[in-house]
PLY file of the C-alpha trace (Angstrom):
ply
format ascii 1.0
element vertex 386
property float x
property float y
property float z
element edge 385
property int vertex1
property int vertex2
end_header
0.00 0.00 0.00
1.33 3.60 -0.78
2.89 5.40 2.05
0.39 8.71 2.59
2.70 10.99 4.33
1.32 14.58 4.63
3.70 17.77 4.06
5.85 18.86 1.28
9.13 18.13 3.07
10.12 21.24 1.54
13.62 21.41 2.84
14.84 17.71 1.16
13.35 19.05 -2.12
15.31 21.57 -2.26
18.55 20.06 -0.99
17.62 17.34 -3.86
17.33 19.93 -6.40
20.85 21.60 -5.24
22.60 17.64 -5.68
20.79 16.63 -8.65
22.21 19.83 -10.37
25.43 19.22 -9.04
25.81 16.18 -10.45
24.74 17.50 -13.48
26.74 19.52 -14.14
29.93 17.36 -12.92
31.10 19.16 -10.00
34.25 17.70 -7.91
33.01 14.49 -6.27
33.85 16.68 -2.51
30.95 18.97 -3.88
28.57 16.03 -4.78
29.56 14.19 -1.51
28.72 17.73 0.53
25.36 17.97 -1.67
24.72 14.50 -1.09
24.82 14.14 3.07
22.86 17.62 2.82
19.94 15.84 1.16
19.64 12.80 3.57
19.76 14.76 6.83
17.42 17.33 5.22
15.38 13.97 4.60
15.73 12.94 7.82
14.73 16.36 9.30
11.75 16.52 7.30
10.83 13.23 7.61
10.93 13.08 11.28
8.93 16.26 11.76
6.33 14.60 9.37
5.86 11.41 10.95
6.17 12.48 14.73
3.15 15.42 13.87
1.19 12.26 12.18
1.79 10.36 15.13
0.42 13.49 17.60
-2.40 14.11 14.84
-3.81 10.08 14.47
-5.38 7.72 16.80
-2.85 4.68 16.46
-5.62 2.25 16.38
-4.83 -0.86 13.62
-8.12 -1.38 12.46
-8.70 2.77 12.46
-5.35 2.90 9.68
-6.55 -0.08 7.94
-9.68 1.62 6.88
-7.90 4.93 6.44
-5.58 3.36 4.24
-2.90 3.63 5.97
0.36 1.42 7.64
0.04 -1.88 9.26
1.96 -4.48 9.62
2.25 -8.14 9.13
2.97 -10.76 12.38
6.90 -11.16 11.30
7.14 -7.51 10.41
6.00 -6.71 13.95
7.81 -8.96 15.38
11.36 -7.29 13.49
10.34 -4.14 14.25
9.64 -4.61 17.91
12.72 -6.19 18.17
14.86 -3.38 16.21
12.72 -1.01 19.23
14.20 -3.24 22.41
17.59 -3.81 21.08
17.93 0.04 20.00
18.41 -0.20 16.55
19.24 -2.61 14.05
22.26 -5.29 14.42
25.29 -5.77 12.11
24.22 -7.24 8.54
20.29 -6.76 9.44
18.00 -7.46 6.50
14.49 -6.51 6.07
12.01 -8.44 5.99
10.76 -9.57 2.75
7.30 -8.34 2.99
8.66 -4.77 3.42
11.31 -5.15 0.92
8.08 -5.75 -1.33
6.51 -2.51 -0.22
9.44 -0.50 -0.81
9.54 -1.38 -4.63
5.69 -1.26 -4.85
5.84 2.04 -3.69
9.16 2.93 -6.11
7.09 2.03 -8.90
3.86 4.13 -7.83
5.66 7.08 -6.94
8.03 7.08 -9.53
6.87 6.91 -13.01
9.25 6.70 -14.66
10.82 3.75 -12.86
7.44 2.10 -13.72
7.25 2.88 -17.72
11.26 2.00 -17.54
10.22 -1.54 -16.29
11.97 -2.22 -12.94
12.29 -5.32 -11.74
13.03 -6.60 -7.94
14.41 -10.03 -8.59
14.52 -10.51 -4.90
17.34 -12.47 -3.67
18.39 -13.21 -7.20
21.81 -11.52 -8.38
21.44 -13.13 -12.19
19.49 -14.36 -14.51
19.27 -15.78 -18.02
18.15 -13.46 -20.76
17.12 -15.22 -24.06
17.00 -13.25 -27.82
13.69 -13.99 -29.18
15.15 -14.21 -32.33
17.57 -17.01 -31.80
15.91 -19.60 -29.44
14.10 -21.48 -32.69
15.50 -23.44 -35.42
13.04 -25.18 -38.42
13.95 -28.80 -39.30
13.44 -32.33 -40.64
10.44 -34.38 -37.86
13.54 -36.81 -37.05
16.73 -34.87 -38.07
19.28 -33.18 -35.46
18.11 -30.27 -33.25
19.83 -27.57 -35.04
20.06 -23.71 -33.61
22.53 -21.48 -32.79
21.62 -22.21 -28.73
24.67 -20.47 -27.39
23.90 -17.49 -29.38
20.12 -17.56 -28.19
21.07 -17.33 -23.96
23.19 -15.01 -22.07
23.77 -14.44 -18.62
23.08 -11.15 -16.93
24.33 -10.00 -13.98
22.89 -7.35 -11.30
25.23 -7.69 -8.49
28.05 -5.76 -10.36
26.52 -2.60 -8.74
25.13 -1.78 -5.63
23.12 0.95 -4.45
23.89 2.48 -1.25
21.57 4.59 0.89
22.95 6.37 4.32
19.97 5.77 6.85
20.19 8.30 10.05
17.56 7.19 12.63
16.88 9.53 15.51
16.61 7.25 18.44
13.17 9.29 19.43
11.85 7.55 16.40
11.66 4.28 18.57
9.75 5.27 21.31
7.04 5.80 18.00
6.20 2.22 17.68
7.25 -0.84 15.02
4.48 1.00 12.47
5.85 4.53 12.48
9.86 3.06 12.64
8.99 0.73 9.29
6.90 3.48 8.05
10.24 5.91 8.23
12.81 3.25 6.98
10.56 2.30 4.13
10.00 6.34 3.30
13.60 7.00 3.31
14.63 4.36 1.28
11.84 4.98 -1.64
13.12 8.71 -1.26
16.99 7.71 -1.28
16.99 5.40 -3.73
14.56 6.77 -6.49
17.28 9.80 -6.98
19.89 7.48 -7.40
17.68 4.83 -9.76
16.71 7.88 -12.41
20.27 9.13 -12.16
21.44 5.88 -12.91
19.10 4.53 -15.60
18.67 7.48 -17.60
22.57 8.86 -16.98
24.61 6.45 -15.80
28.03 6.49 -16.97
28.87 3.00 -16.92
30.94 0.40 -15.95
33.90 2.19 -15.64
32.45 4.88 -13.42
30.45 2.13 -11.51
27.41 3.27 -12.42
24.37 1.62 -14.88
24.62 2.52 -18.49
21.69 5.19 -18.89
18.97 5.86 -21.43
21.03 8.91 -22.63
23.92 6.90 -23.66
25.50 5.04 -26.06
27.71 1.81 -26.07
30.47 1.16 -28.50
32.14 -2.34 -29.65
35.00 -1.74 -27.23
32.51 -1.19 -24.73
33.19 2.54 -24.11
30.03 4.52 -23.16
29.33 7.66 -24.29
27.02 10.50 -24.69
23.60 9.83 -27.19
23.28 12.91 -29.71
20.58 14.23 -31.12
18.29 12.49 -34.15
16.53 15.75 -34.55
14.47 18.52 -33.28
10.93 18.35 -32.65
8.92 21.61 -32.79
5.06 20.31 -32.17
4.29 23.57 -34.26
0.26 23.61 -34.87
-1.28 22.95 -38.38
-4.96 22.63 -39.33
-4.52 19.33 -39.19
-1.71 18.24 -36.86
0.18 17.11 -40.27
3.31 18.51 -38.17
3.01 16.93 -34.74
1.84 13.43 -36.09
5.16 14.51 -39.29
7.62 14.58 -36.69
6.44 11.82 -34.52
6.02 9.81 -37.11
9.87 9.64 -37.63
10.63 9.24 -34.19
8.48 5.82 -34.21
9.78 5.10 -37.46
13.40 5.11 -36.27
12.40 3.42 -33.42
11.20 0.78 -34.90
14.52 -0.42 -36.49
16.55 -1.87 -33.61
21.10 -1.11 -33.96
21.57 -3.97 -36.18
19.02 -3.29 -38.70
16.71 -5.13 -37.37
12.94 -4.27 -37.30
10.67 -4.57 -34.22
7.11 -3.75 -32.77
6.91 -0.39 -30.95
3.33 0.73 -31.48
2.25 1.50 -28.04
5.51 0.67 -26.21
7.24 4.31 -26.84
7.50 6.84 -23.85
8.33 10.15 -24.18
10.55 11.31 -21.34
11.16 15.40 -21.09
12.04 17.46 -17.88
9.13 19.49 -15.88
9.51 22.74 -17.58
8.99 21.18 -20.75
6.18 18.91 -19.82
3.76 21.64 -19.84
4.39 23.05 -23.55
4.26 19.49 -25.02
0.79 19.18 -23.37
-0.18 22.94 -24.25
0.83 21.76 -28.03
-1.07 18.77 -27.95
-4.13 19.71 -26.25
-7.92 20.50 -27.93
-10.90 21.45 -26.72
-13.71 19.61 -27.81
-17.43 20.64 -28.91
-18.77 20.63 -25.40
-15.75 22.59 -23.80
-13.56 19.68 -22.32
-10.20 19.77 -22.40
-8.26 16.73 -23.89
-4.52 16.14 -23.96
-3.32 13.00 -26.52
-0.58 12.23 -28.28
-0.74 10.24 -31.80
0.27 6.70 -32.04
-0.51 6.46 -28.17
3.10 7.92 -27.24
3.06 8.41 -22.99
4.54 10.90 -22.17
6.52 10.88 -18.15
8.40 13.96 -16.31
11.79 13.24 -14.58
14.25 15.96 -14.07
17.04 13.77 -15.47
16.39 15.31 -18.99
17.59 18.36 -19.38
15.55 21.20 -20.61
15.35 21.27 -23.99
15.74 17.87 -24.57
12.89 15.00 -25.52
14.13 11.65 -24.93
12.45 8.33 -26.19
12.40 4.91 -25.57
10.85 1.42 -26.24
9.42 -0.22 -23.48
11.03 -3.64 -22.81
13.98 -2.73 -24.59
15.94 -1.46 -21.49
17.39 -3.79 -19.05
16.40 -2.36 -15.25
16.90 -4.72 -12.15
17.52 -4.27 -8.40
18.02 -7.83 -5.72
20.07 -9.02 -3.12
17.33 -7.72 -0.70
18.13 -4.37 1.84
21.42 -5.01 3.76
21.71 -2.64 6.59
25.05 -1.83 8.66
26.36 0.57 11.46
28.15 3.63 9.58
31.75 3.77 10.99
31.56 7.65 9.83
29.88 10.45 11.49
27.70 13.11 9.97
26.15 16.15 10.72
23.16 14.50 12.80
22.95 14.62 16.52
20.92 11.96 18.36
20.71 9.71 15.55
22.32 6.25 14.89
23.73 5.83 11.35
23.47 3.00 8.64
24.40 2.53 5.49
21.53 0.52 3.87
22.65 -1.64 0.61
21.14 -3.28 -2.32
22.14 -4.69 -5.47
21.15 -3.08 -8.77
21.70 -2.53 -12.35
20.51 -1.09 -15.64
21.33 -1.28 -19.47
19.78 -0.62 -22.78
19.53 -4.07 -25.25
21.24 -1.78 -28.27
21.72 1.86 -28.71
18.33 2.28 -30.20
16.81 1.00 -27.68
16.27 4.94 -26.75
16.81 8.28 -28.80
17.23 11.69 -28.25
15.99 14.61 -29.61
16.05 18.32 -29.02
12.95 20.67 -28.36
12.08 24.08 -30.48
8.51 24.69 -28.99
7.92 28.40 -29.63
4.30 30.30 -28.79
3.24 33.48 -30.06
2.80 36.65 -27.73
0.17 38.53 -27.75
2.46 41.27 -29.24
2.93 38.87 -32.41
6.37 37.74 -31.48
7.18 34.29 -30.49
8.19 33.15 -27.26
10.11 29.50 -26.57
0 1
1 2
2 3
3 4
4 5
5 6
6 7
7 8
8 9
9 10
10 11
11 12
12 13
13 14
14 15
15 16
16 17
17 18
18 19
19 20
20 21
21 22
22 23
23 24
24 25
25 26
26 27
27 28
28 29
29 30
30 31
31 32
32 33
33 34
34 35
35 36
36 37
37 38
38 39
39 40
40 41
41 42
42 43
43 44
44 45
45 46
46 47
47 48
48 49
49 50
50 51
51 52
52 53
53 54
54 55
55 56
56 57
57 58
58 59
59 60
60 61
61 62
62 63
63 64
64 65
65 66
66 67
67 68
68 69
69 70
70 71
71 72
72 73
73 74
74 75
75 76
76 77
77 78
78 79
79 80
80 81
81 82
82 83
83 84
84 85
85 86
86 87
87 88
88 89
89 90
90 91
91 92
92 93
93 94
94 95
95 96
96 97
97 98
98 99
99 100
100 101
101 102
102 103
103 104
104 105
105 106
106 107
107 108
108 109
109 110
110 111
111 112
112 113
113 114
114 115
115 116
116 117
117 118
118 119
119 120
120 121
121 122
122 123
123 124
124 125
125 126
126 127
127 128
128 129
129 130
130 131
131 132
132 133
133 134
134 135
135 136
136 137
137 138
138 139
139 140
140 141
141 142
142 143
143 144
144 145
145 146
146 147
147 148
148 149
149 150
150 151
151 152
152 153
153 154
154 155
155 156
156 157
157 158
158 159
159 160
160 161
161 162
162 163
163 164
164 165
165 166
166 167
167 168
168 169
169 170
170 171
171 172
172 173
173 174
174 175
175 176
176 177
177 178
178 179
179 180
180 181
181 182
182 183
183 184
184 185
185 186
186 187
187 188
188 189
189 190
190 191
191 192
192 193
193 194
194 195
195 196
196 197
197 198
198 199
199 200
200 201
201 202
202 203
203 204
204 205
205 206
206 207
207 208
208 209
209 210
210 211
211 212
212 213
213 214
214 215
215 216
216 217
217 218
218 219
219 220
220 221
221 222
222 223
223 224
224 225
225 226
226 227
227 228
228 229
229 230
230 231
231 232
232 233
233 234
234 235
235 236
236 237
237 238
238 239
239 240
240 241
241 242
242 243
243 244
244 245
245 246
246 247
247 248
248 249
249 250
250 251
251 252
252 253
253 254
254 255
255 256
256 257
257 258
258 259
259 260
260 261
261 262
262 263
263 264
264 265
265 266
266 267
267 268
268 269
269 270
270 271
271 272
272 273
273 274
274 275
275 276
276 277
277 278
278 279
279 280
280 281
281 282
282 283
283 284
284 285
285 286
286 287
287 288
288 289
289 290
290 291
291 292
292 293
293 294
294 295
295 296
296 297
297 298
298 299
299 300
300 301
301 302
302 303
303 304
304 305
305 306
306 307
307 308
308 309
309 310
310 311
311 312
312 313
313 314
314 315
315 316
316 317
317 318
318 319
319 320
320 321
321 322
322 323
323 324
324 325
325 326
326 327
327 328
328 329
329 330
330 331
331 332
332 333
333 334
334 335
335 336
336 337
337 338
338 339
339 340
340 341
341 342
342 343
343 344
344 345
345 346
346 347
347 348
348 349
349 350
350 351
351 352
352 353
353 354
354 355
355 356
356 357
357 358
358 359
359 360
360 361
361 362
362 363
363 364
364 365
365 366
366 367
367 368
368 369
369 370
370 371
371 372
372 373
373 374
374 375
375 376
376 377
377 378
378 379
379 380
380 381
381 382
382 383
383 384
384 385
């Protein structure tokens, strides 16, 4: 069930905004790290203030939040959480339990839309798995002759625990006088909040391999394996026409290319593709592509069924596409917590770092594309404004 949380948690926002755009624009990795702890004990701050006014606010009654839609927990996670509450805090090498390892990626995936349309995966305690090219695992031939096939060709192995993903957990020890609901209630917000910046970073920008990072949307991977930046197939403008000849023009030949995979080869993308562009974009494709109809409603749609998600991993500007299933996206190993040897600039609060495998690739360098933006709109003065 999704977490319902009330407040803005202005404060983490903000320090988000201030790391994302560090990163960004590749400051010194002392800047980032600054940036970084700034966010998480601005999440903590925030998050604490939320939860202990909730708990002041709400009558703590199970059956009460059950009908209200709101936290409770299973016998074993009880149990863990009680126990994490008597022993002060959690023990060397501590891993969640499964059900709220669940809940954490169910509410990754509802919170995070883009992590949805991507296609993220929790393969649980699994670290690999076997991926299989529908085009190689058949082969035609005589009723009793030899099983021919290129079999080695048709199965590869993938693996996730290359990569991990590490979040730095702070909990104020006043959290556990709250109760086992509001202490997995906090762990499980903090880790959706911690790890959904560093799963968009990662699967639209990663840099990979040899920064340790997932190879992103945004990038391309050459023979030798180096990864570099994605330029741009073209520039869309959505301009208007009488009868959105333009708009359906130009997507036309982004579903076109699309539909050819890197080695030529062509595949089904009708009503896979996803348009990803950044907030401040997100509103002039929709202004461009919404009508109002006979009786006065309102209706935003693209042609060919294109969805369009916000993330503010694209930068302005800049309209990037992709084909669902065509991108590799997987976190496992389960949530690993540990005592952090290091101390940060939280008083009263004991510190983990909180780790869990995870990866992310495209299946070929089309699997995505990139184009740039020229939306203009004319003023009322005539001229045109971007």
């Amino acid at each position: 069930m999704t977490m319902k949380l009330k407040g803005k948690m202005e404060n983490f926002e903000a320090k988000k905004a201030e790391y994302m755009a560090l990163v960004k624009d590749g400051a010194d990795a002392e800047k980032q790290s600054t940036a970084w702890n700034d966010m998480q004990n601005a999440l903590v701050t925030d998050l604490t203030d939320t939860i202990t006014t909730q708990v002041r606010d709400e009558n703590i009654d199970s059956q009460i939040l059950s009908a209200r839609g709101q936290n409770v927990l299973t016998s074993k996670e009880r149990k863990f959480f009680n126990e994490v509450i008597l022993t002060g805090g959690f023990a060397e090498d501590t891993i969640l339990p499964i059900t709220t390892q669940e809940r954490v990626f169910e509410d990754l995936v509802e919170e995070h839309p883009l992590l949805e349309v991507i296609g993220l995966q929790d393969m649980g305690a699994v670290t690999r798995f076997i991926y299989a090219d529908p085009t190689k695992t058949f082969a035609w031939g005589k009723l009793f002759g030899e099983i021919k096939g290129q079999v080695g060709a048709a199965f590869r192995e993938e693996q996730i625990g290359q990569l991990k993903l590490t979040a730095f957990a702070a909990i104020p020890k006043d959290m556990l006088d709250l109760g086992p609901e509001w202490v997995e209630r906090y762990i499980r917000t903090l880790l959706v909040e911690s790890y959904s910046v560093g799963l968009e970073y990662g699967l639209v920008n990663g840099r990979g391999p040899a920064q340790d990072e997932p190879i992103g949307l945004t990038k391309n991977v050459a023979s030798n394996g180096a990864v570099t930046d994605k330029t741009s197939s073209g520039t869309l403008t959505f301009a208007p026409s009488q009868f959105g000849e333009i708009v359906s023009g130009e997507l036309h030949n982004v579903i076109k290319e699309l539909a050819v995979d890197a080695d030529g080869k062509s595949r089904k993308v009708l009503n896979k593709v996803v348009m990803v562009v950044n907030p401040v974009d997100a509103i002039s494709v929709q202004a461009r592509n919404t009508i109002q109809t006979s009786n006065g409603q309102w209706v935003t749609a693209l042609p060919y069924n294109i969805q369009v998600v916000e993330s503010e991993e694209i930068p302005v500007g800049k309209a990037l596409f992709f084909v669902k299933g065509q991108y590799l996206a997987v976190i496992a190993g389960g949530y690993k917590l540990n005592k952090f040897d290091q101390t940060l600039a939280i008083e009263d609060a004991m510190l983990y770092t909180i780790k869990q495998f995870a990866n992310g690739k495209p299946k070929d360098n089309k699997a995505a594309l990139l184009y740039d933006l020229n939306i203009k709109f004319t003023a009322s003065n005539g001229d045109e404004t971007p």
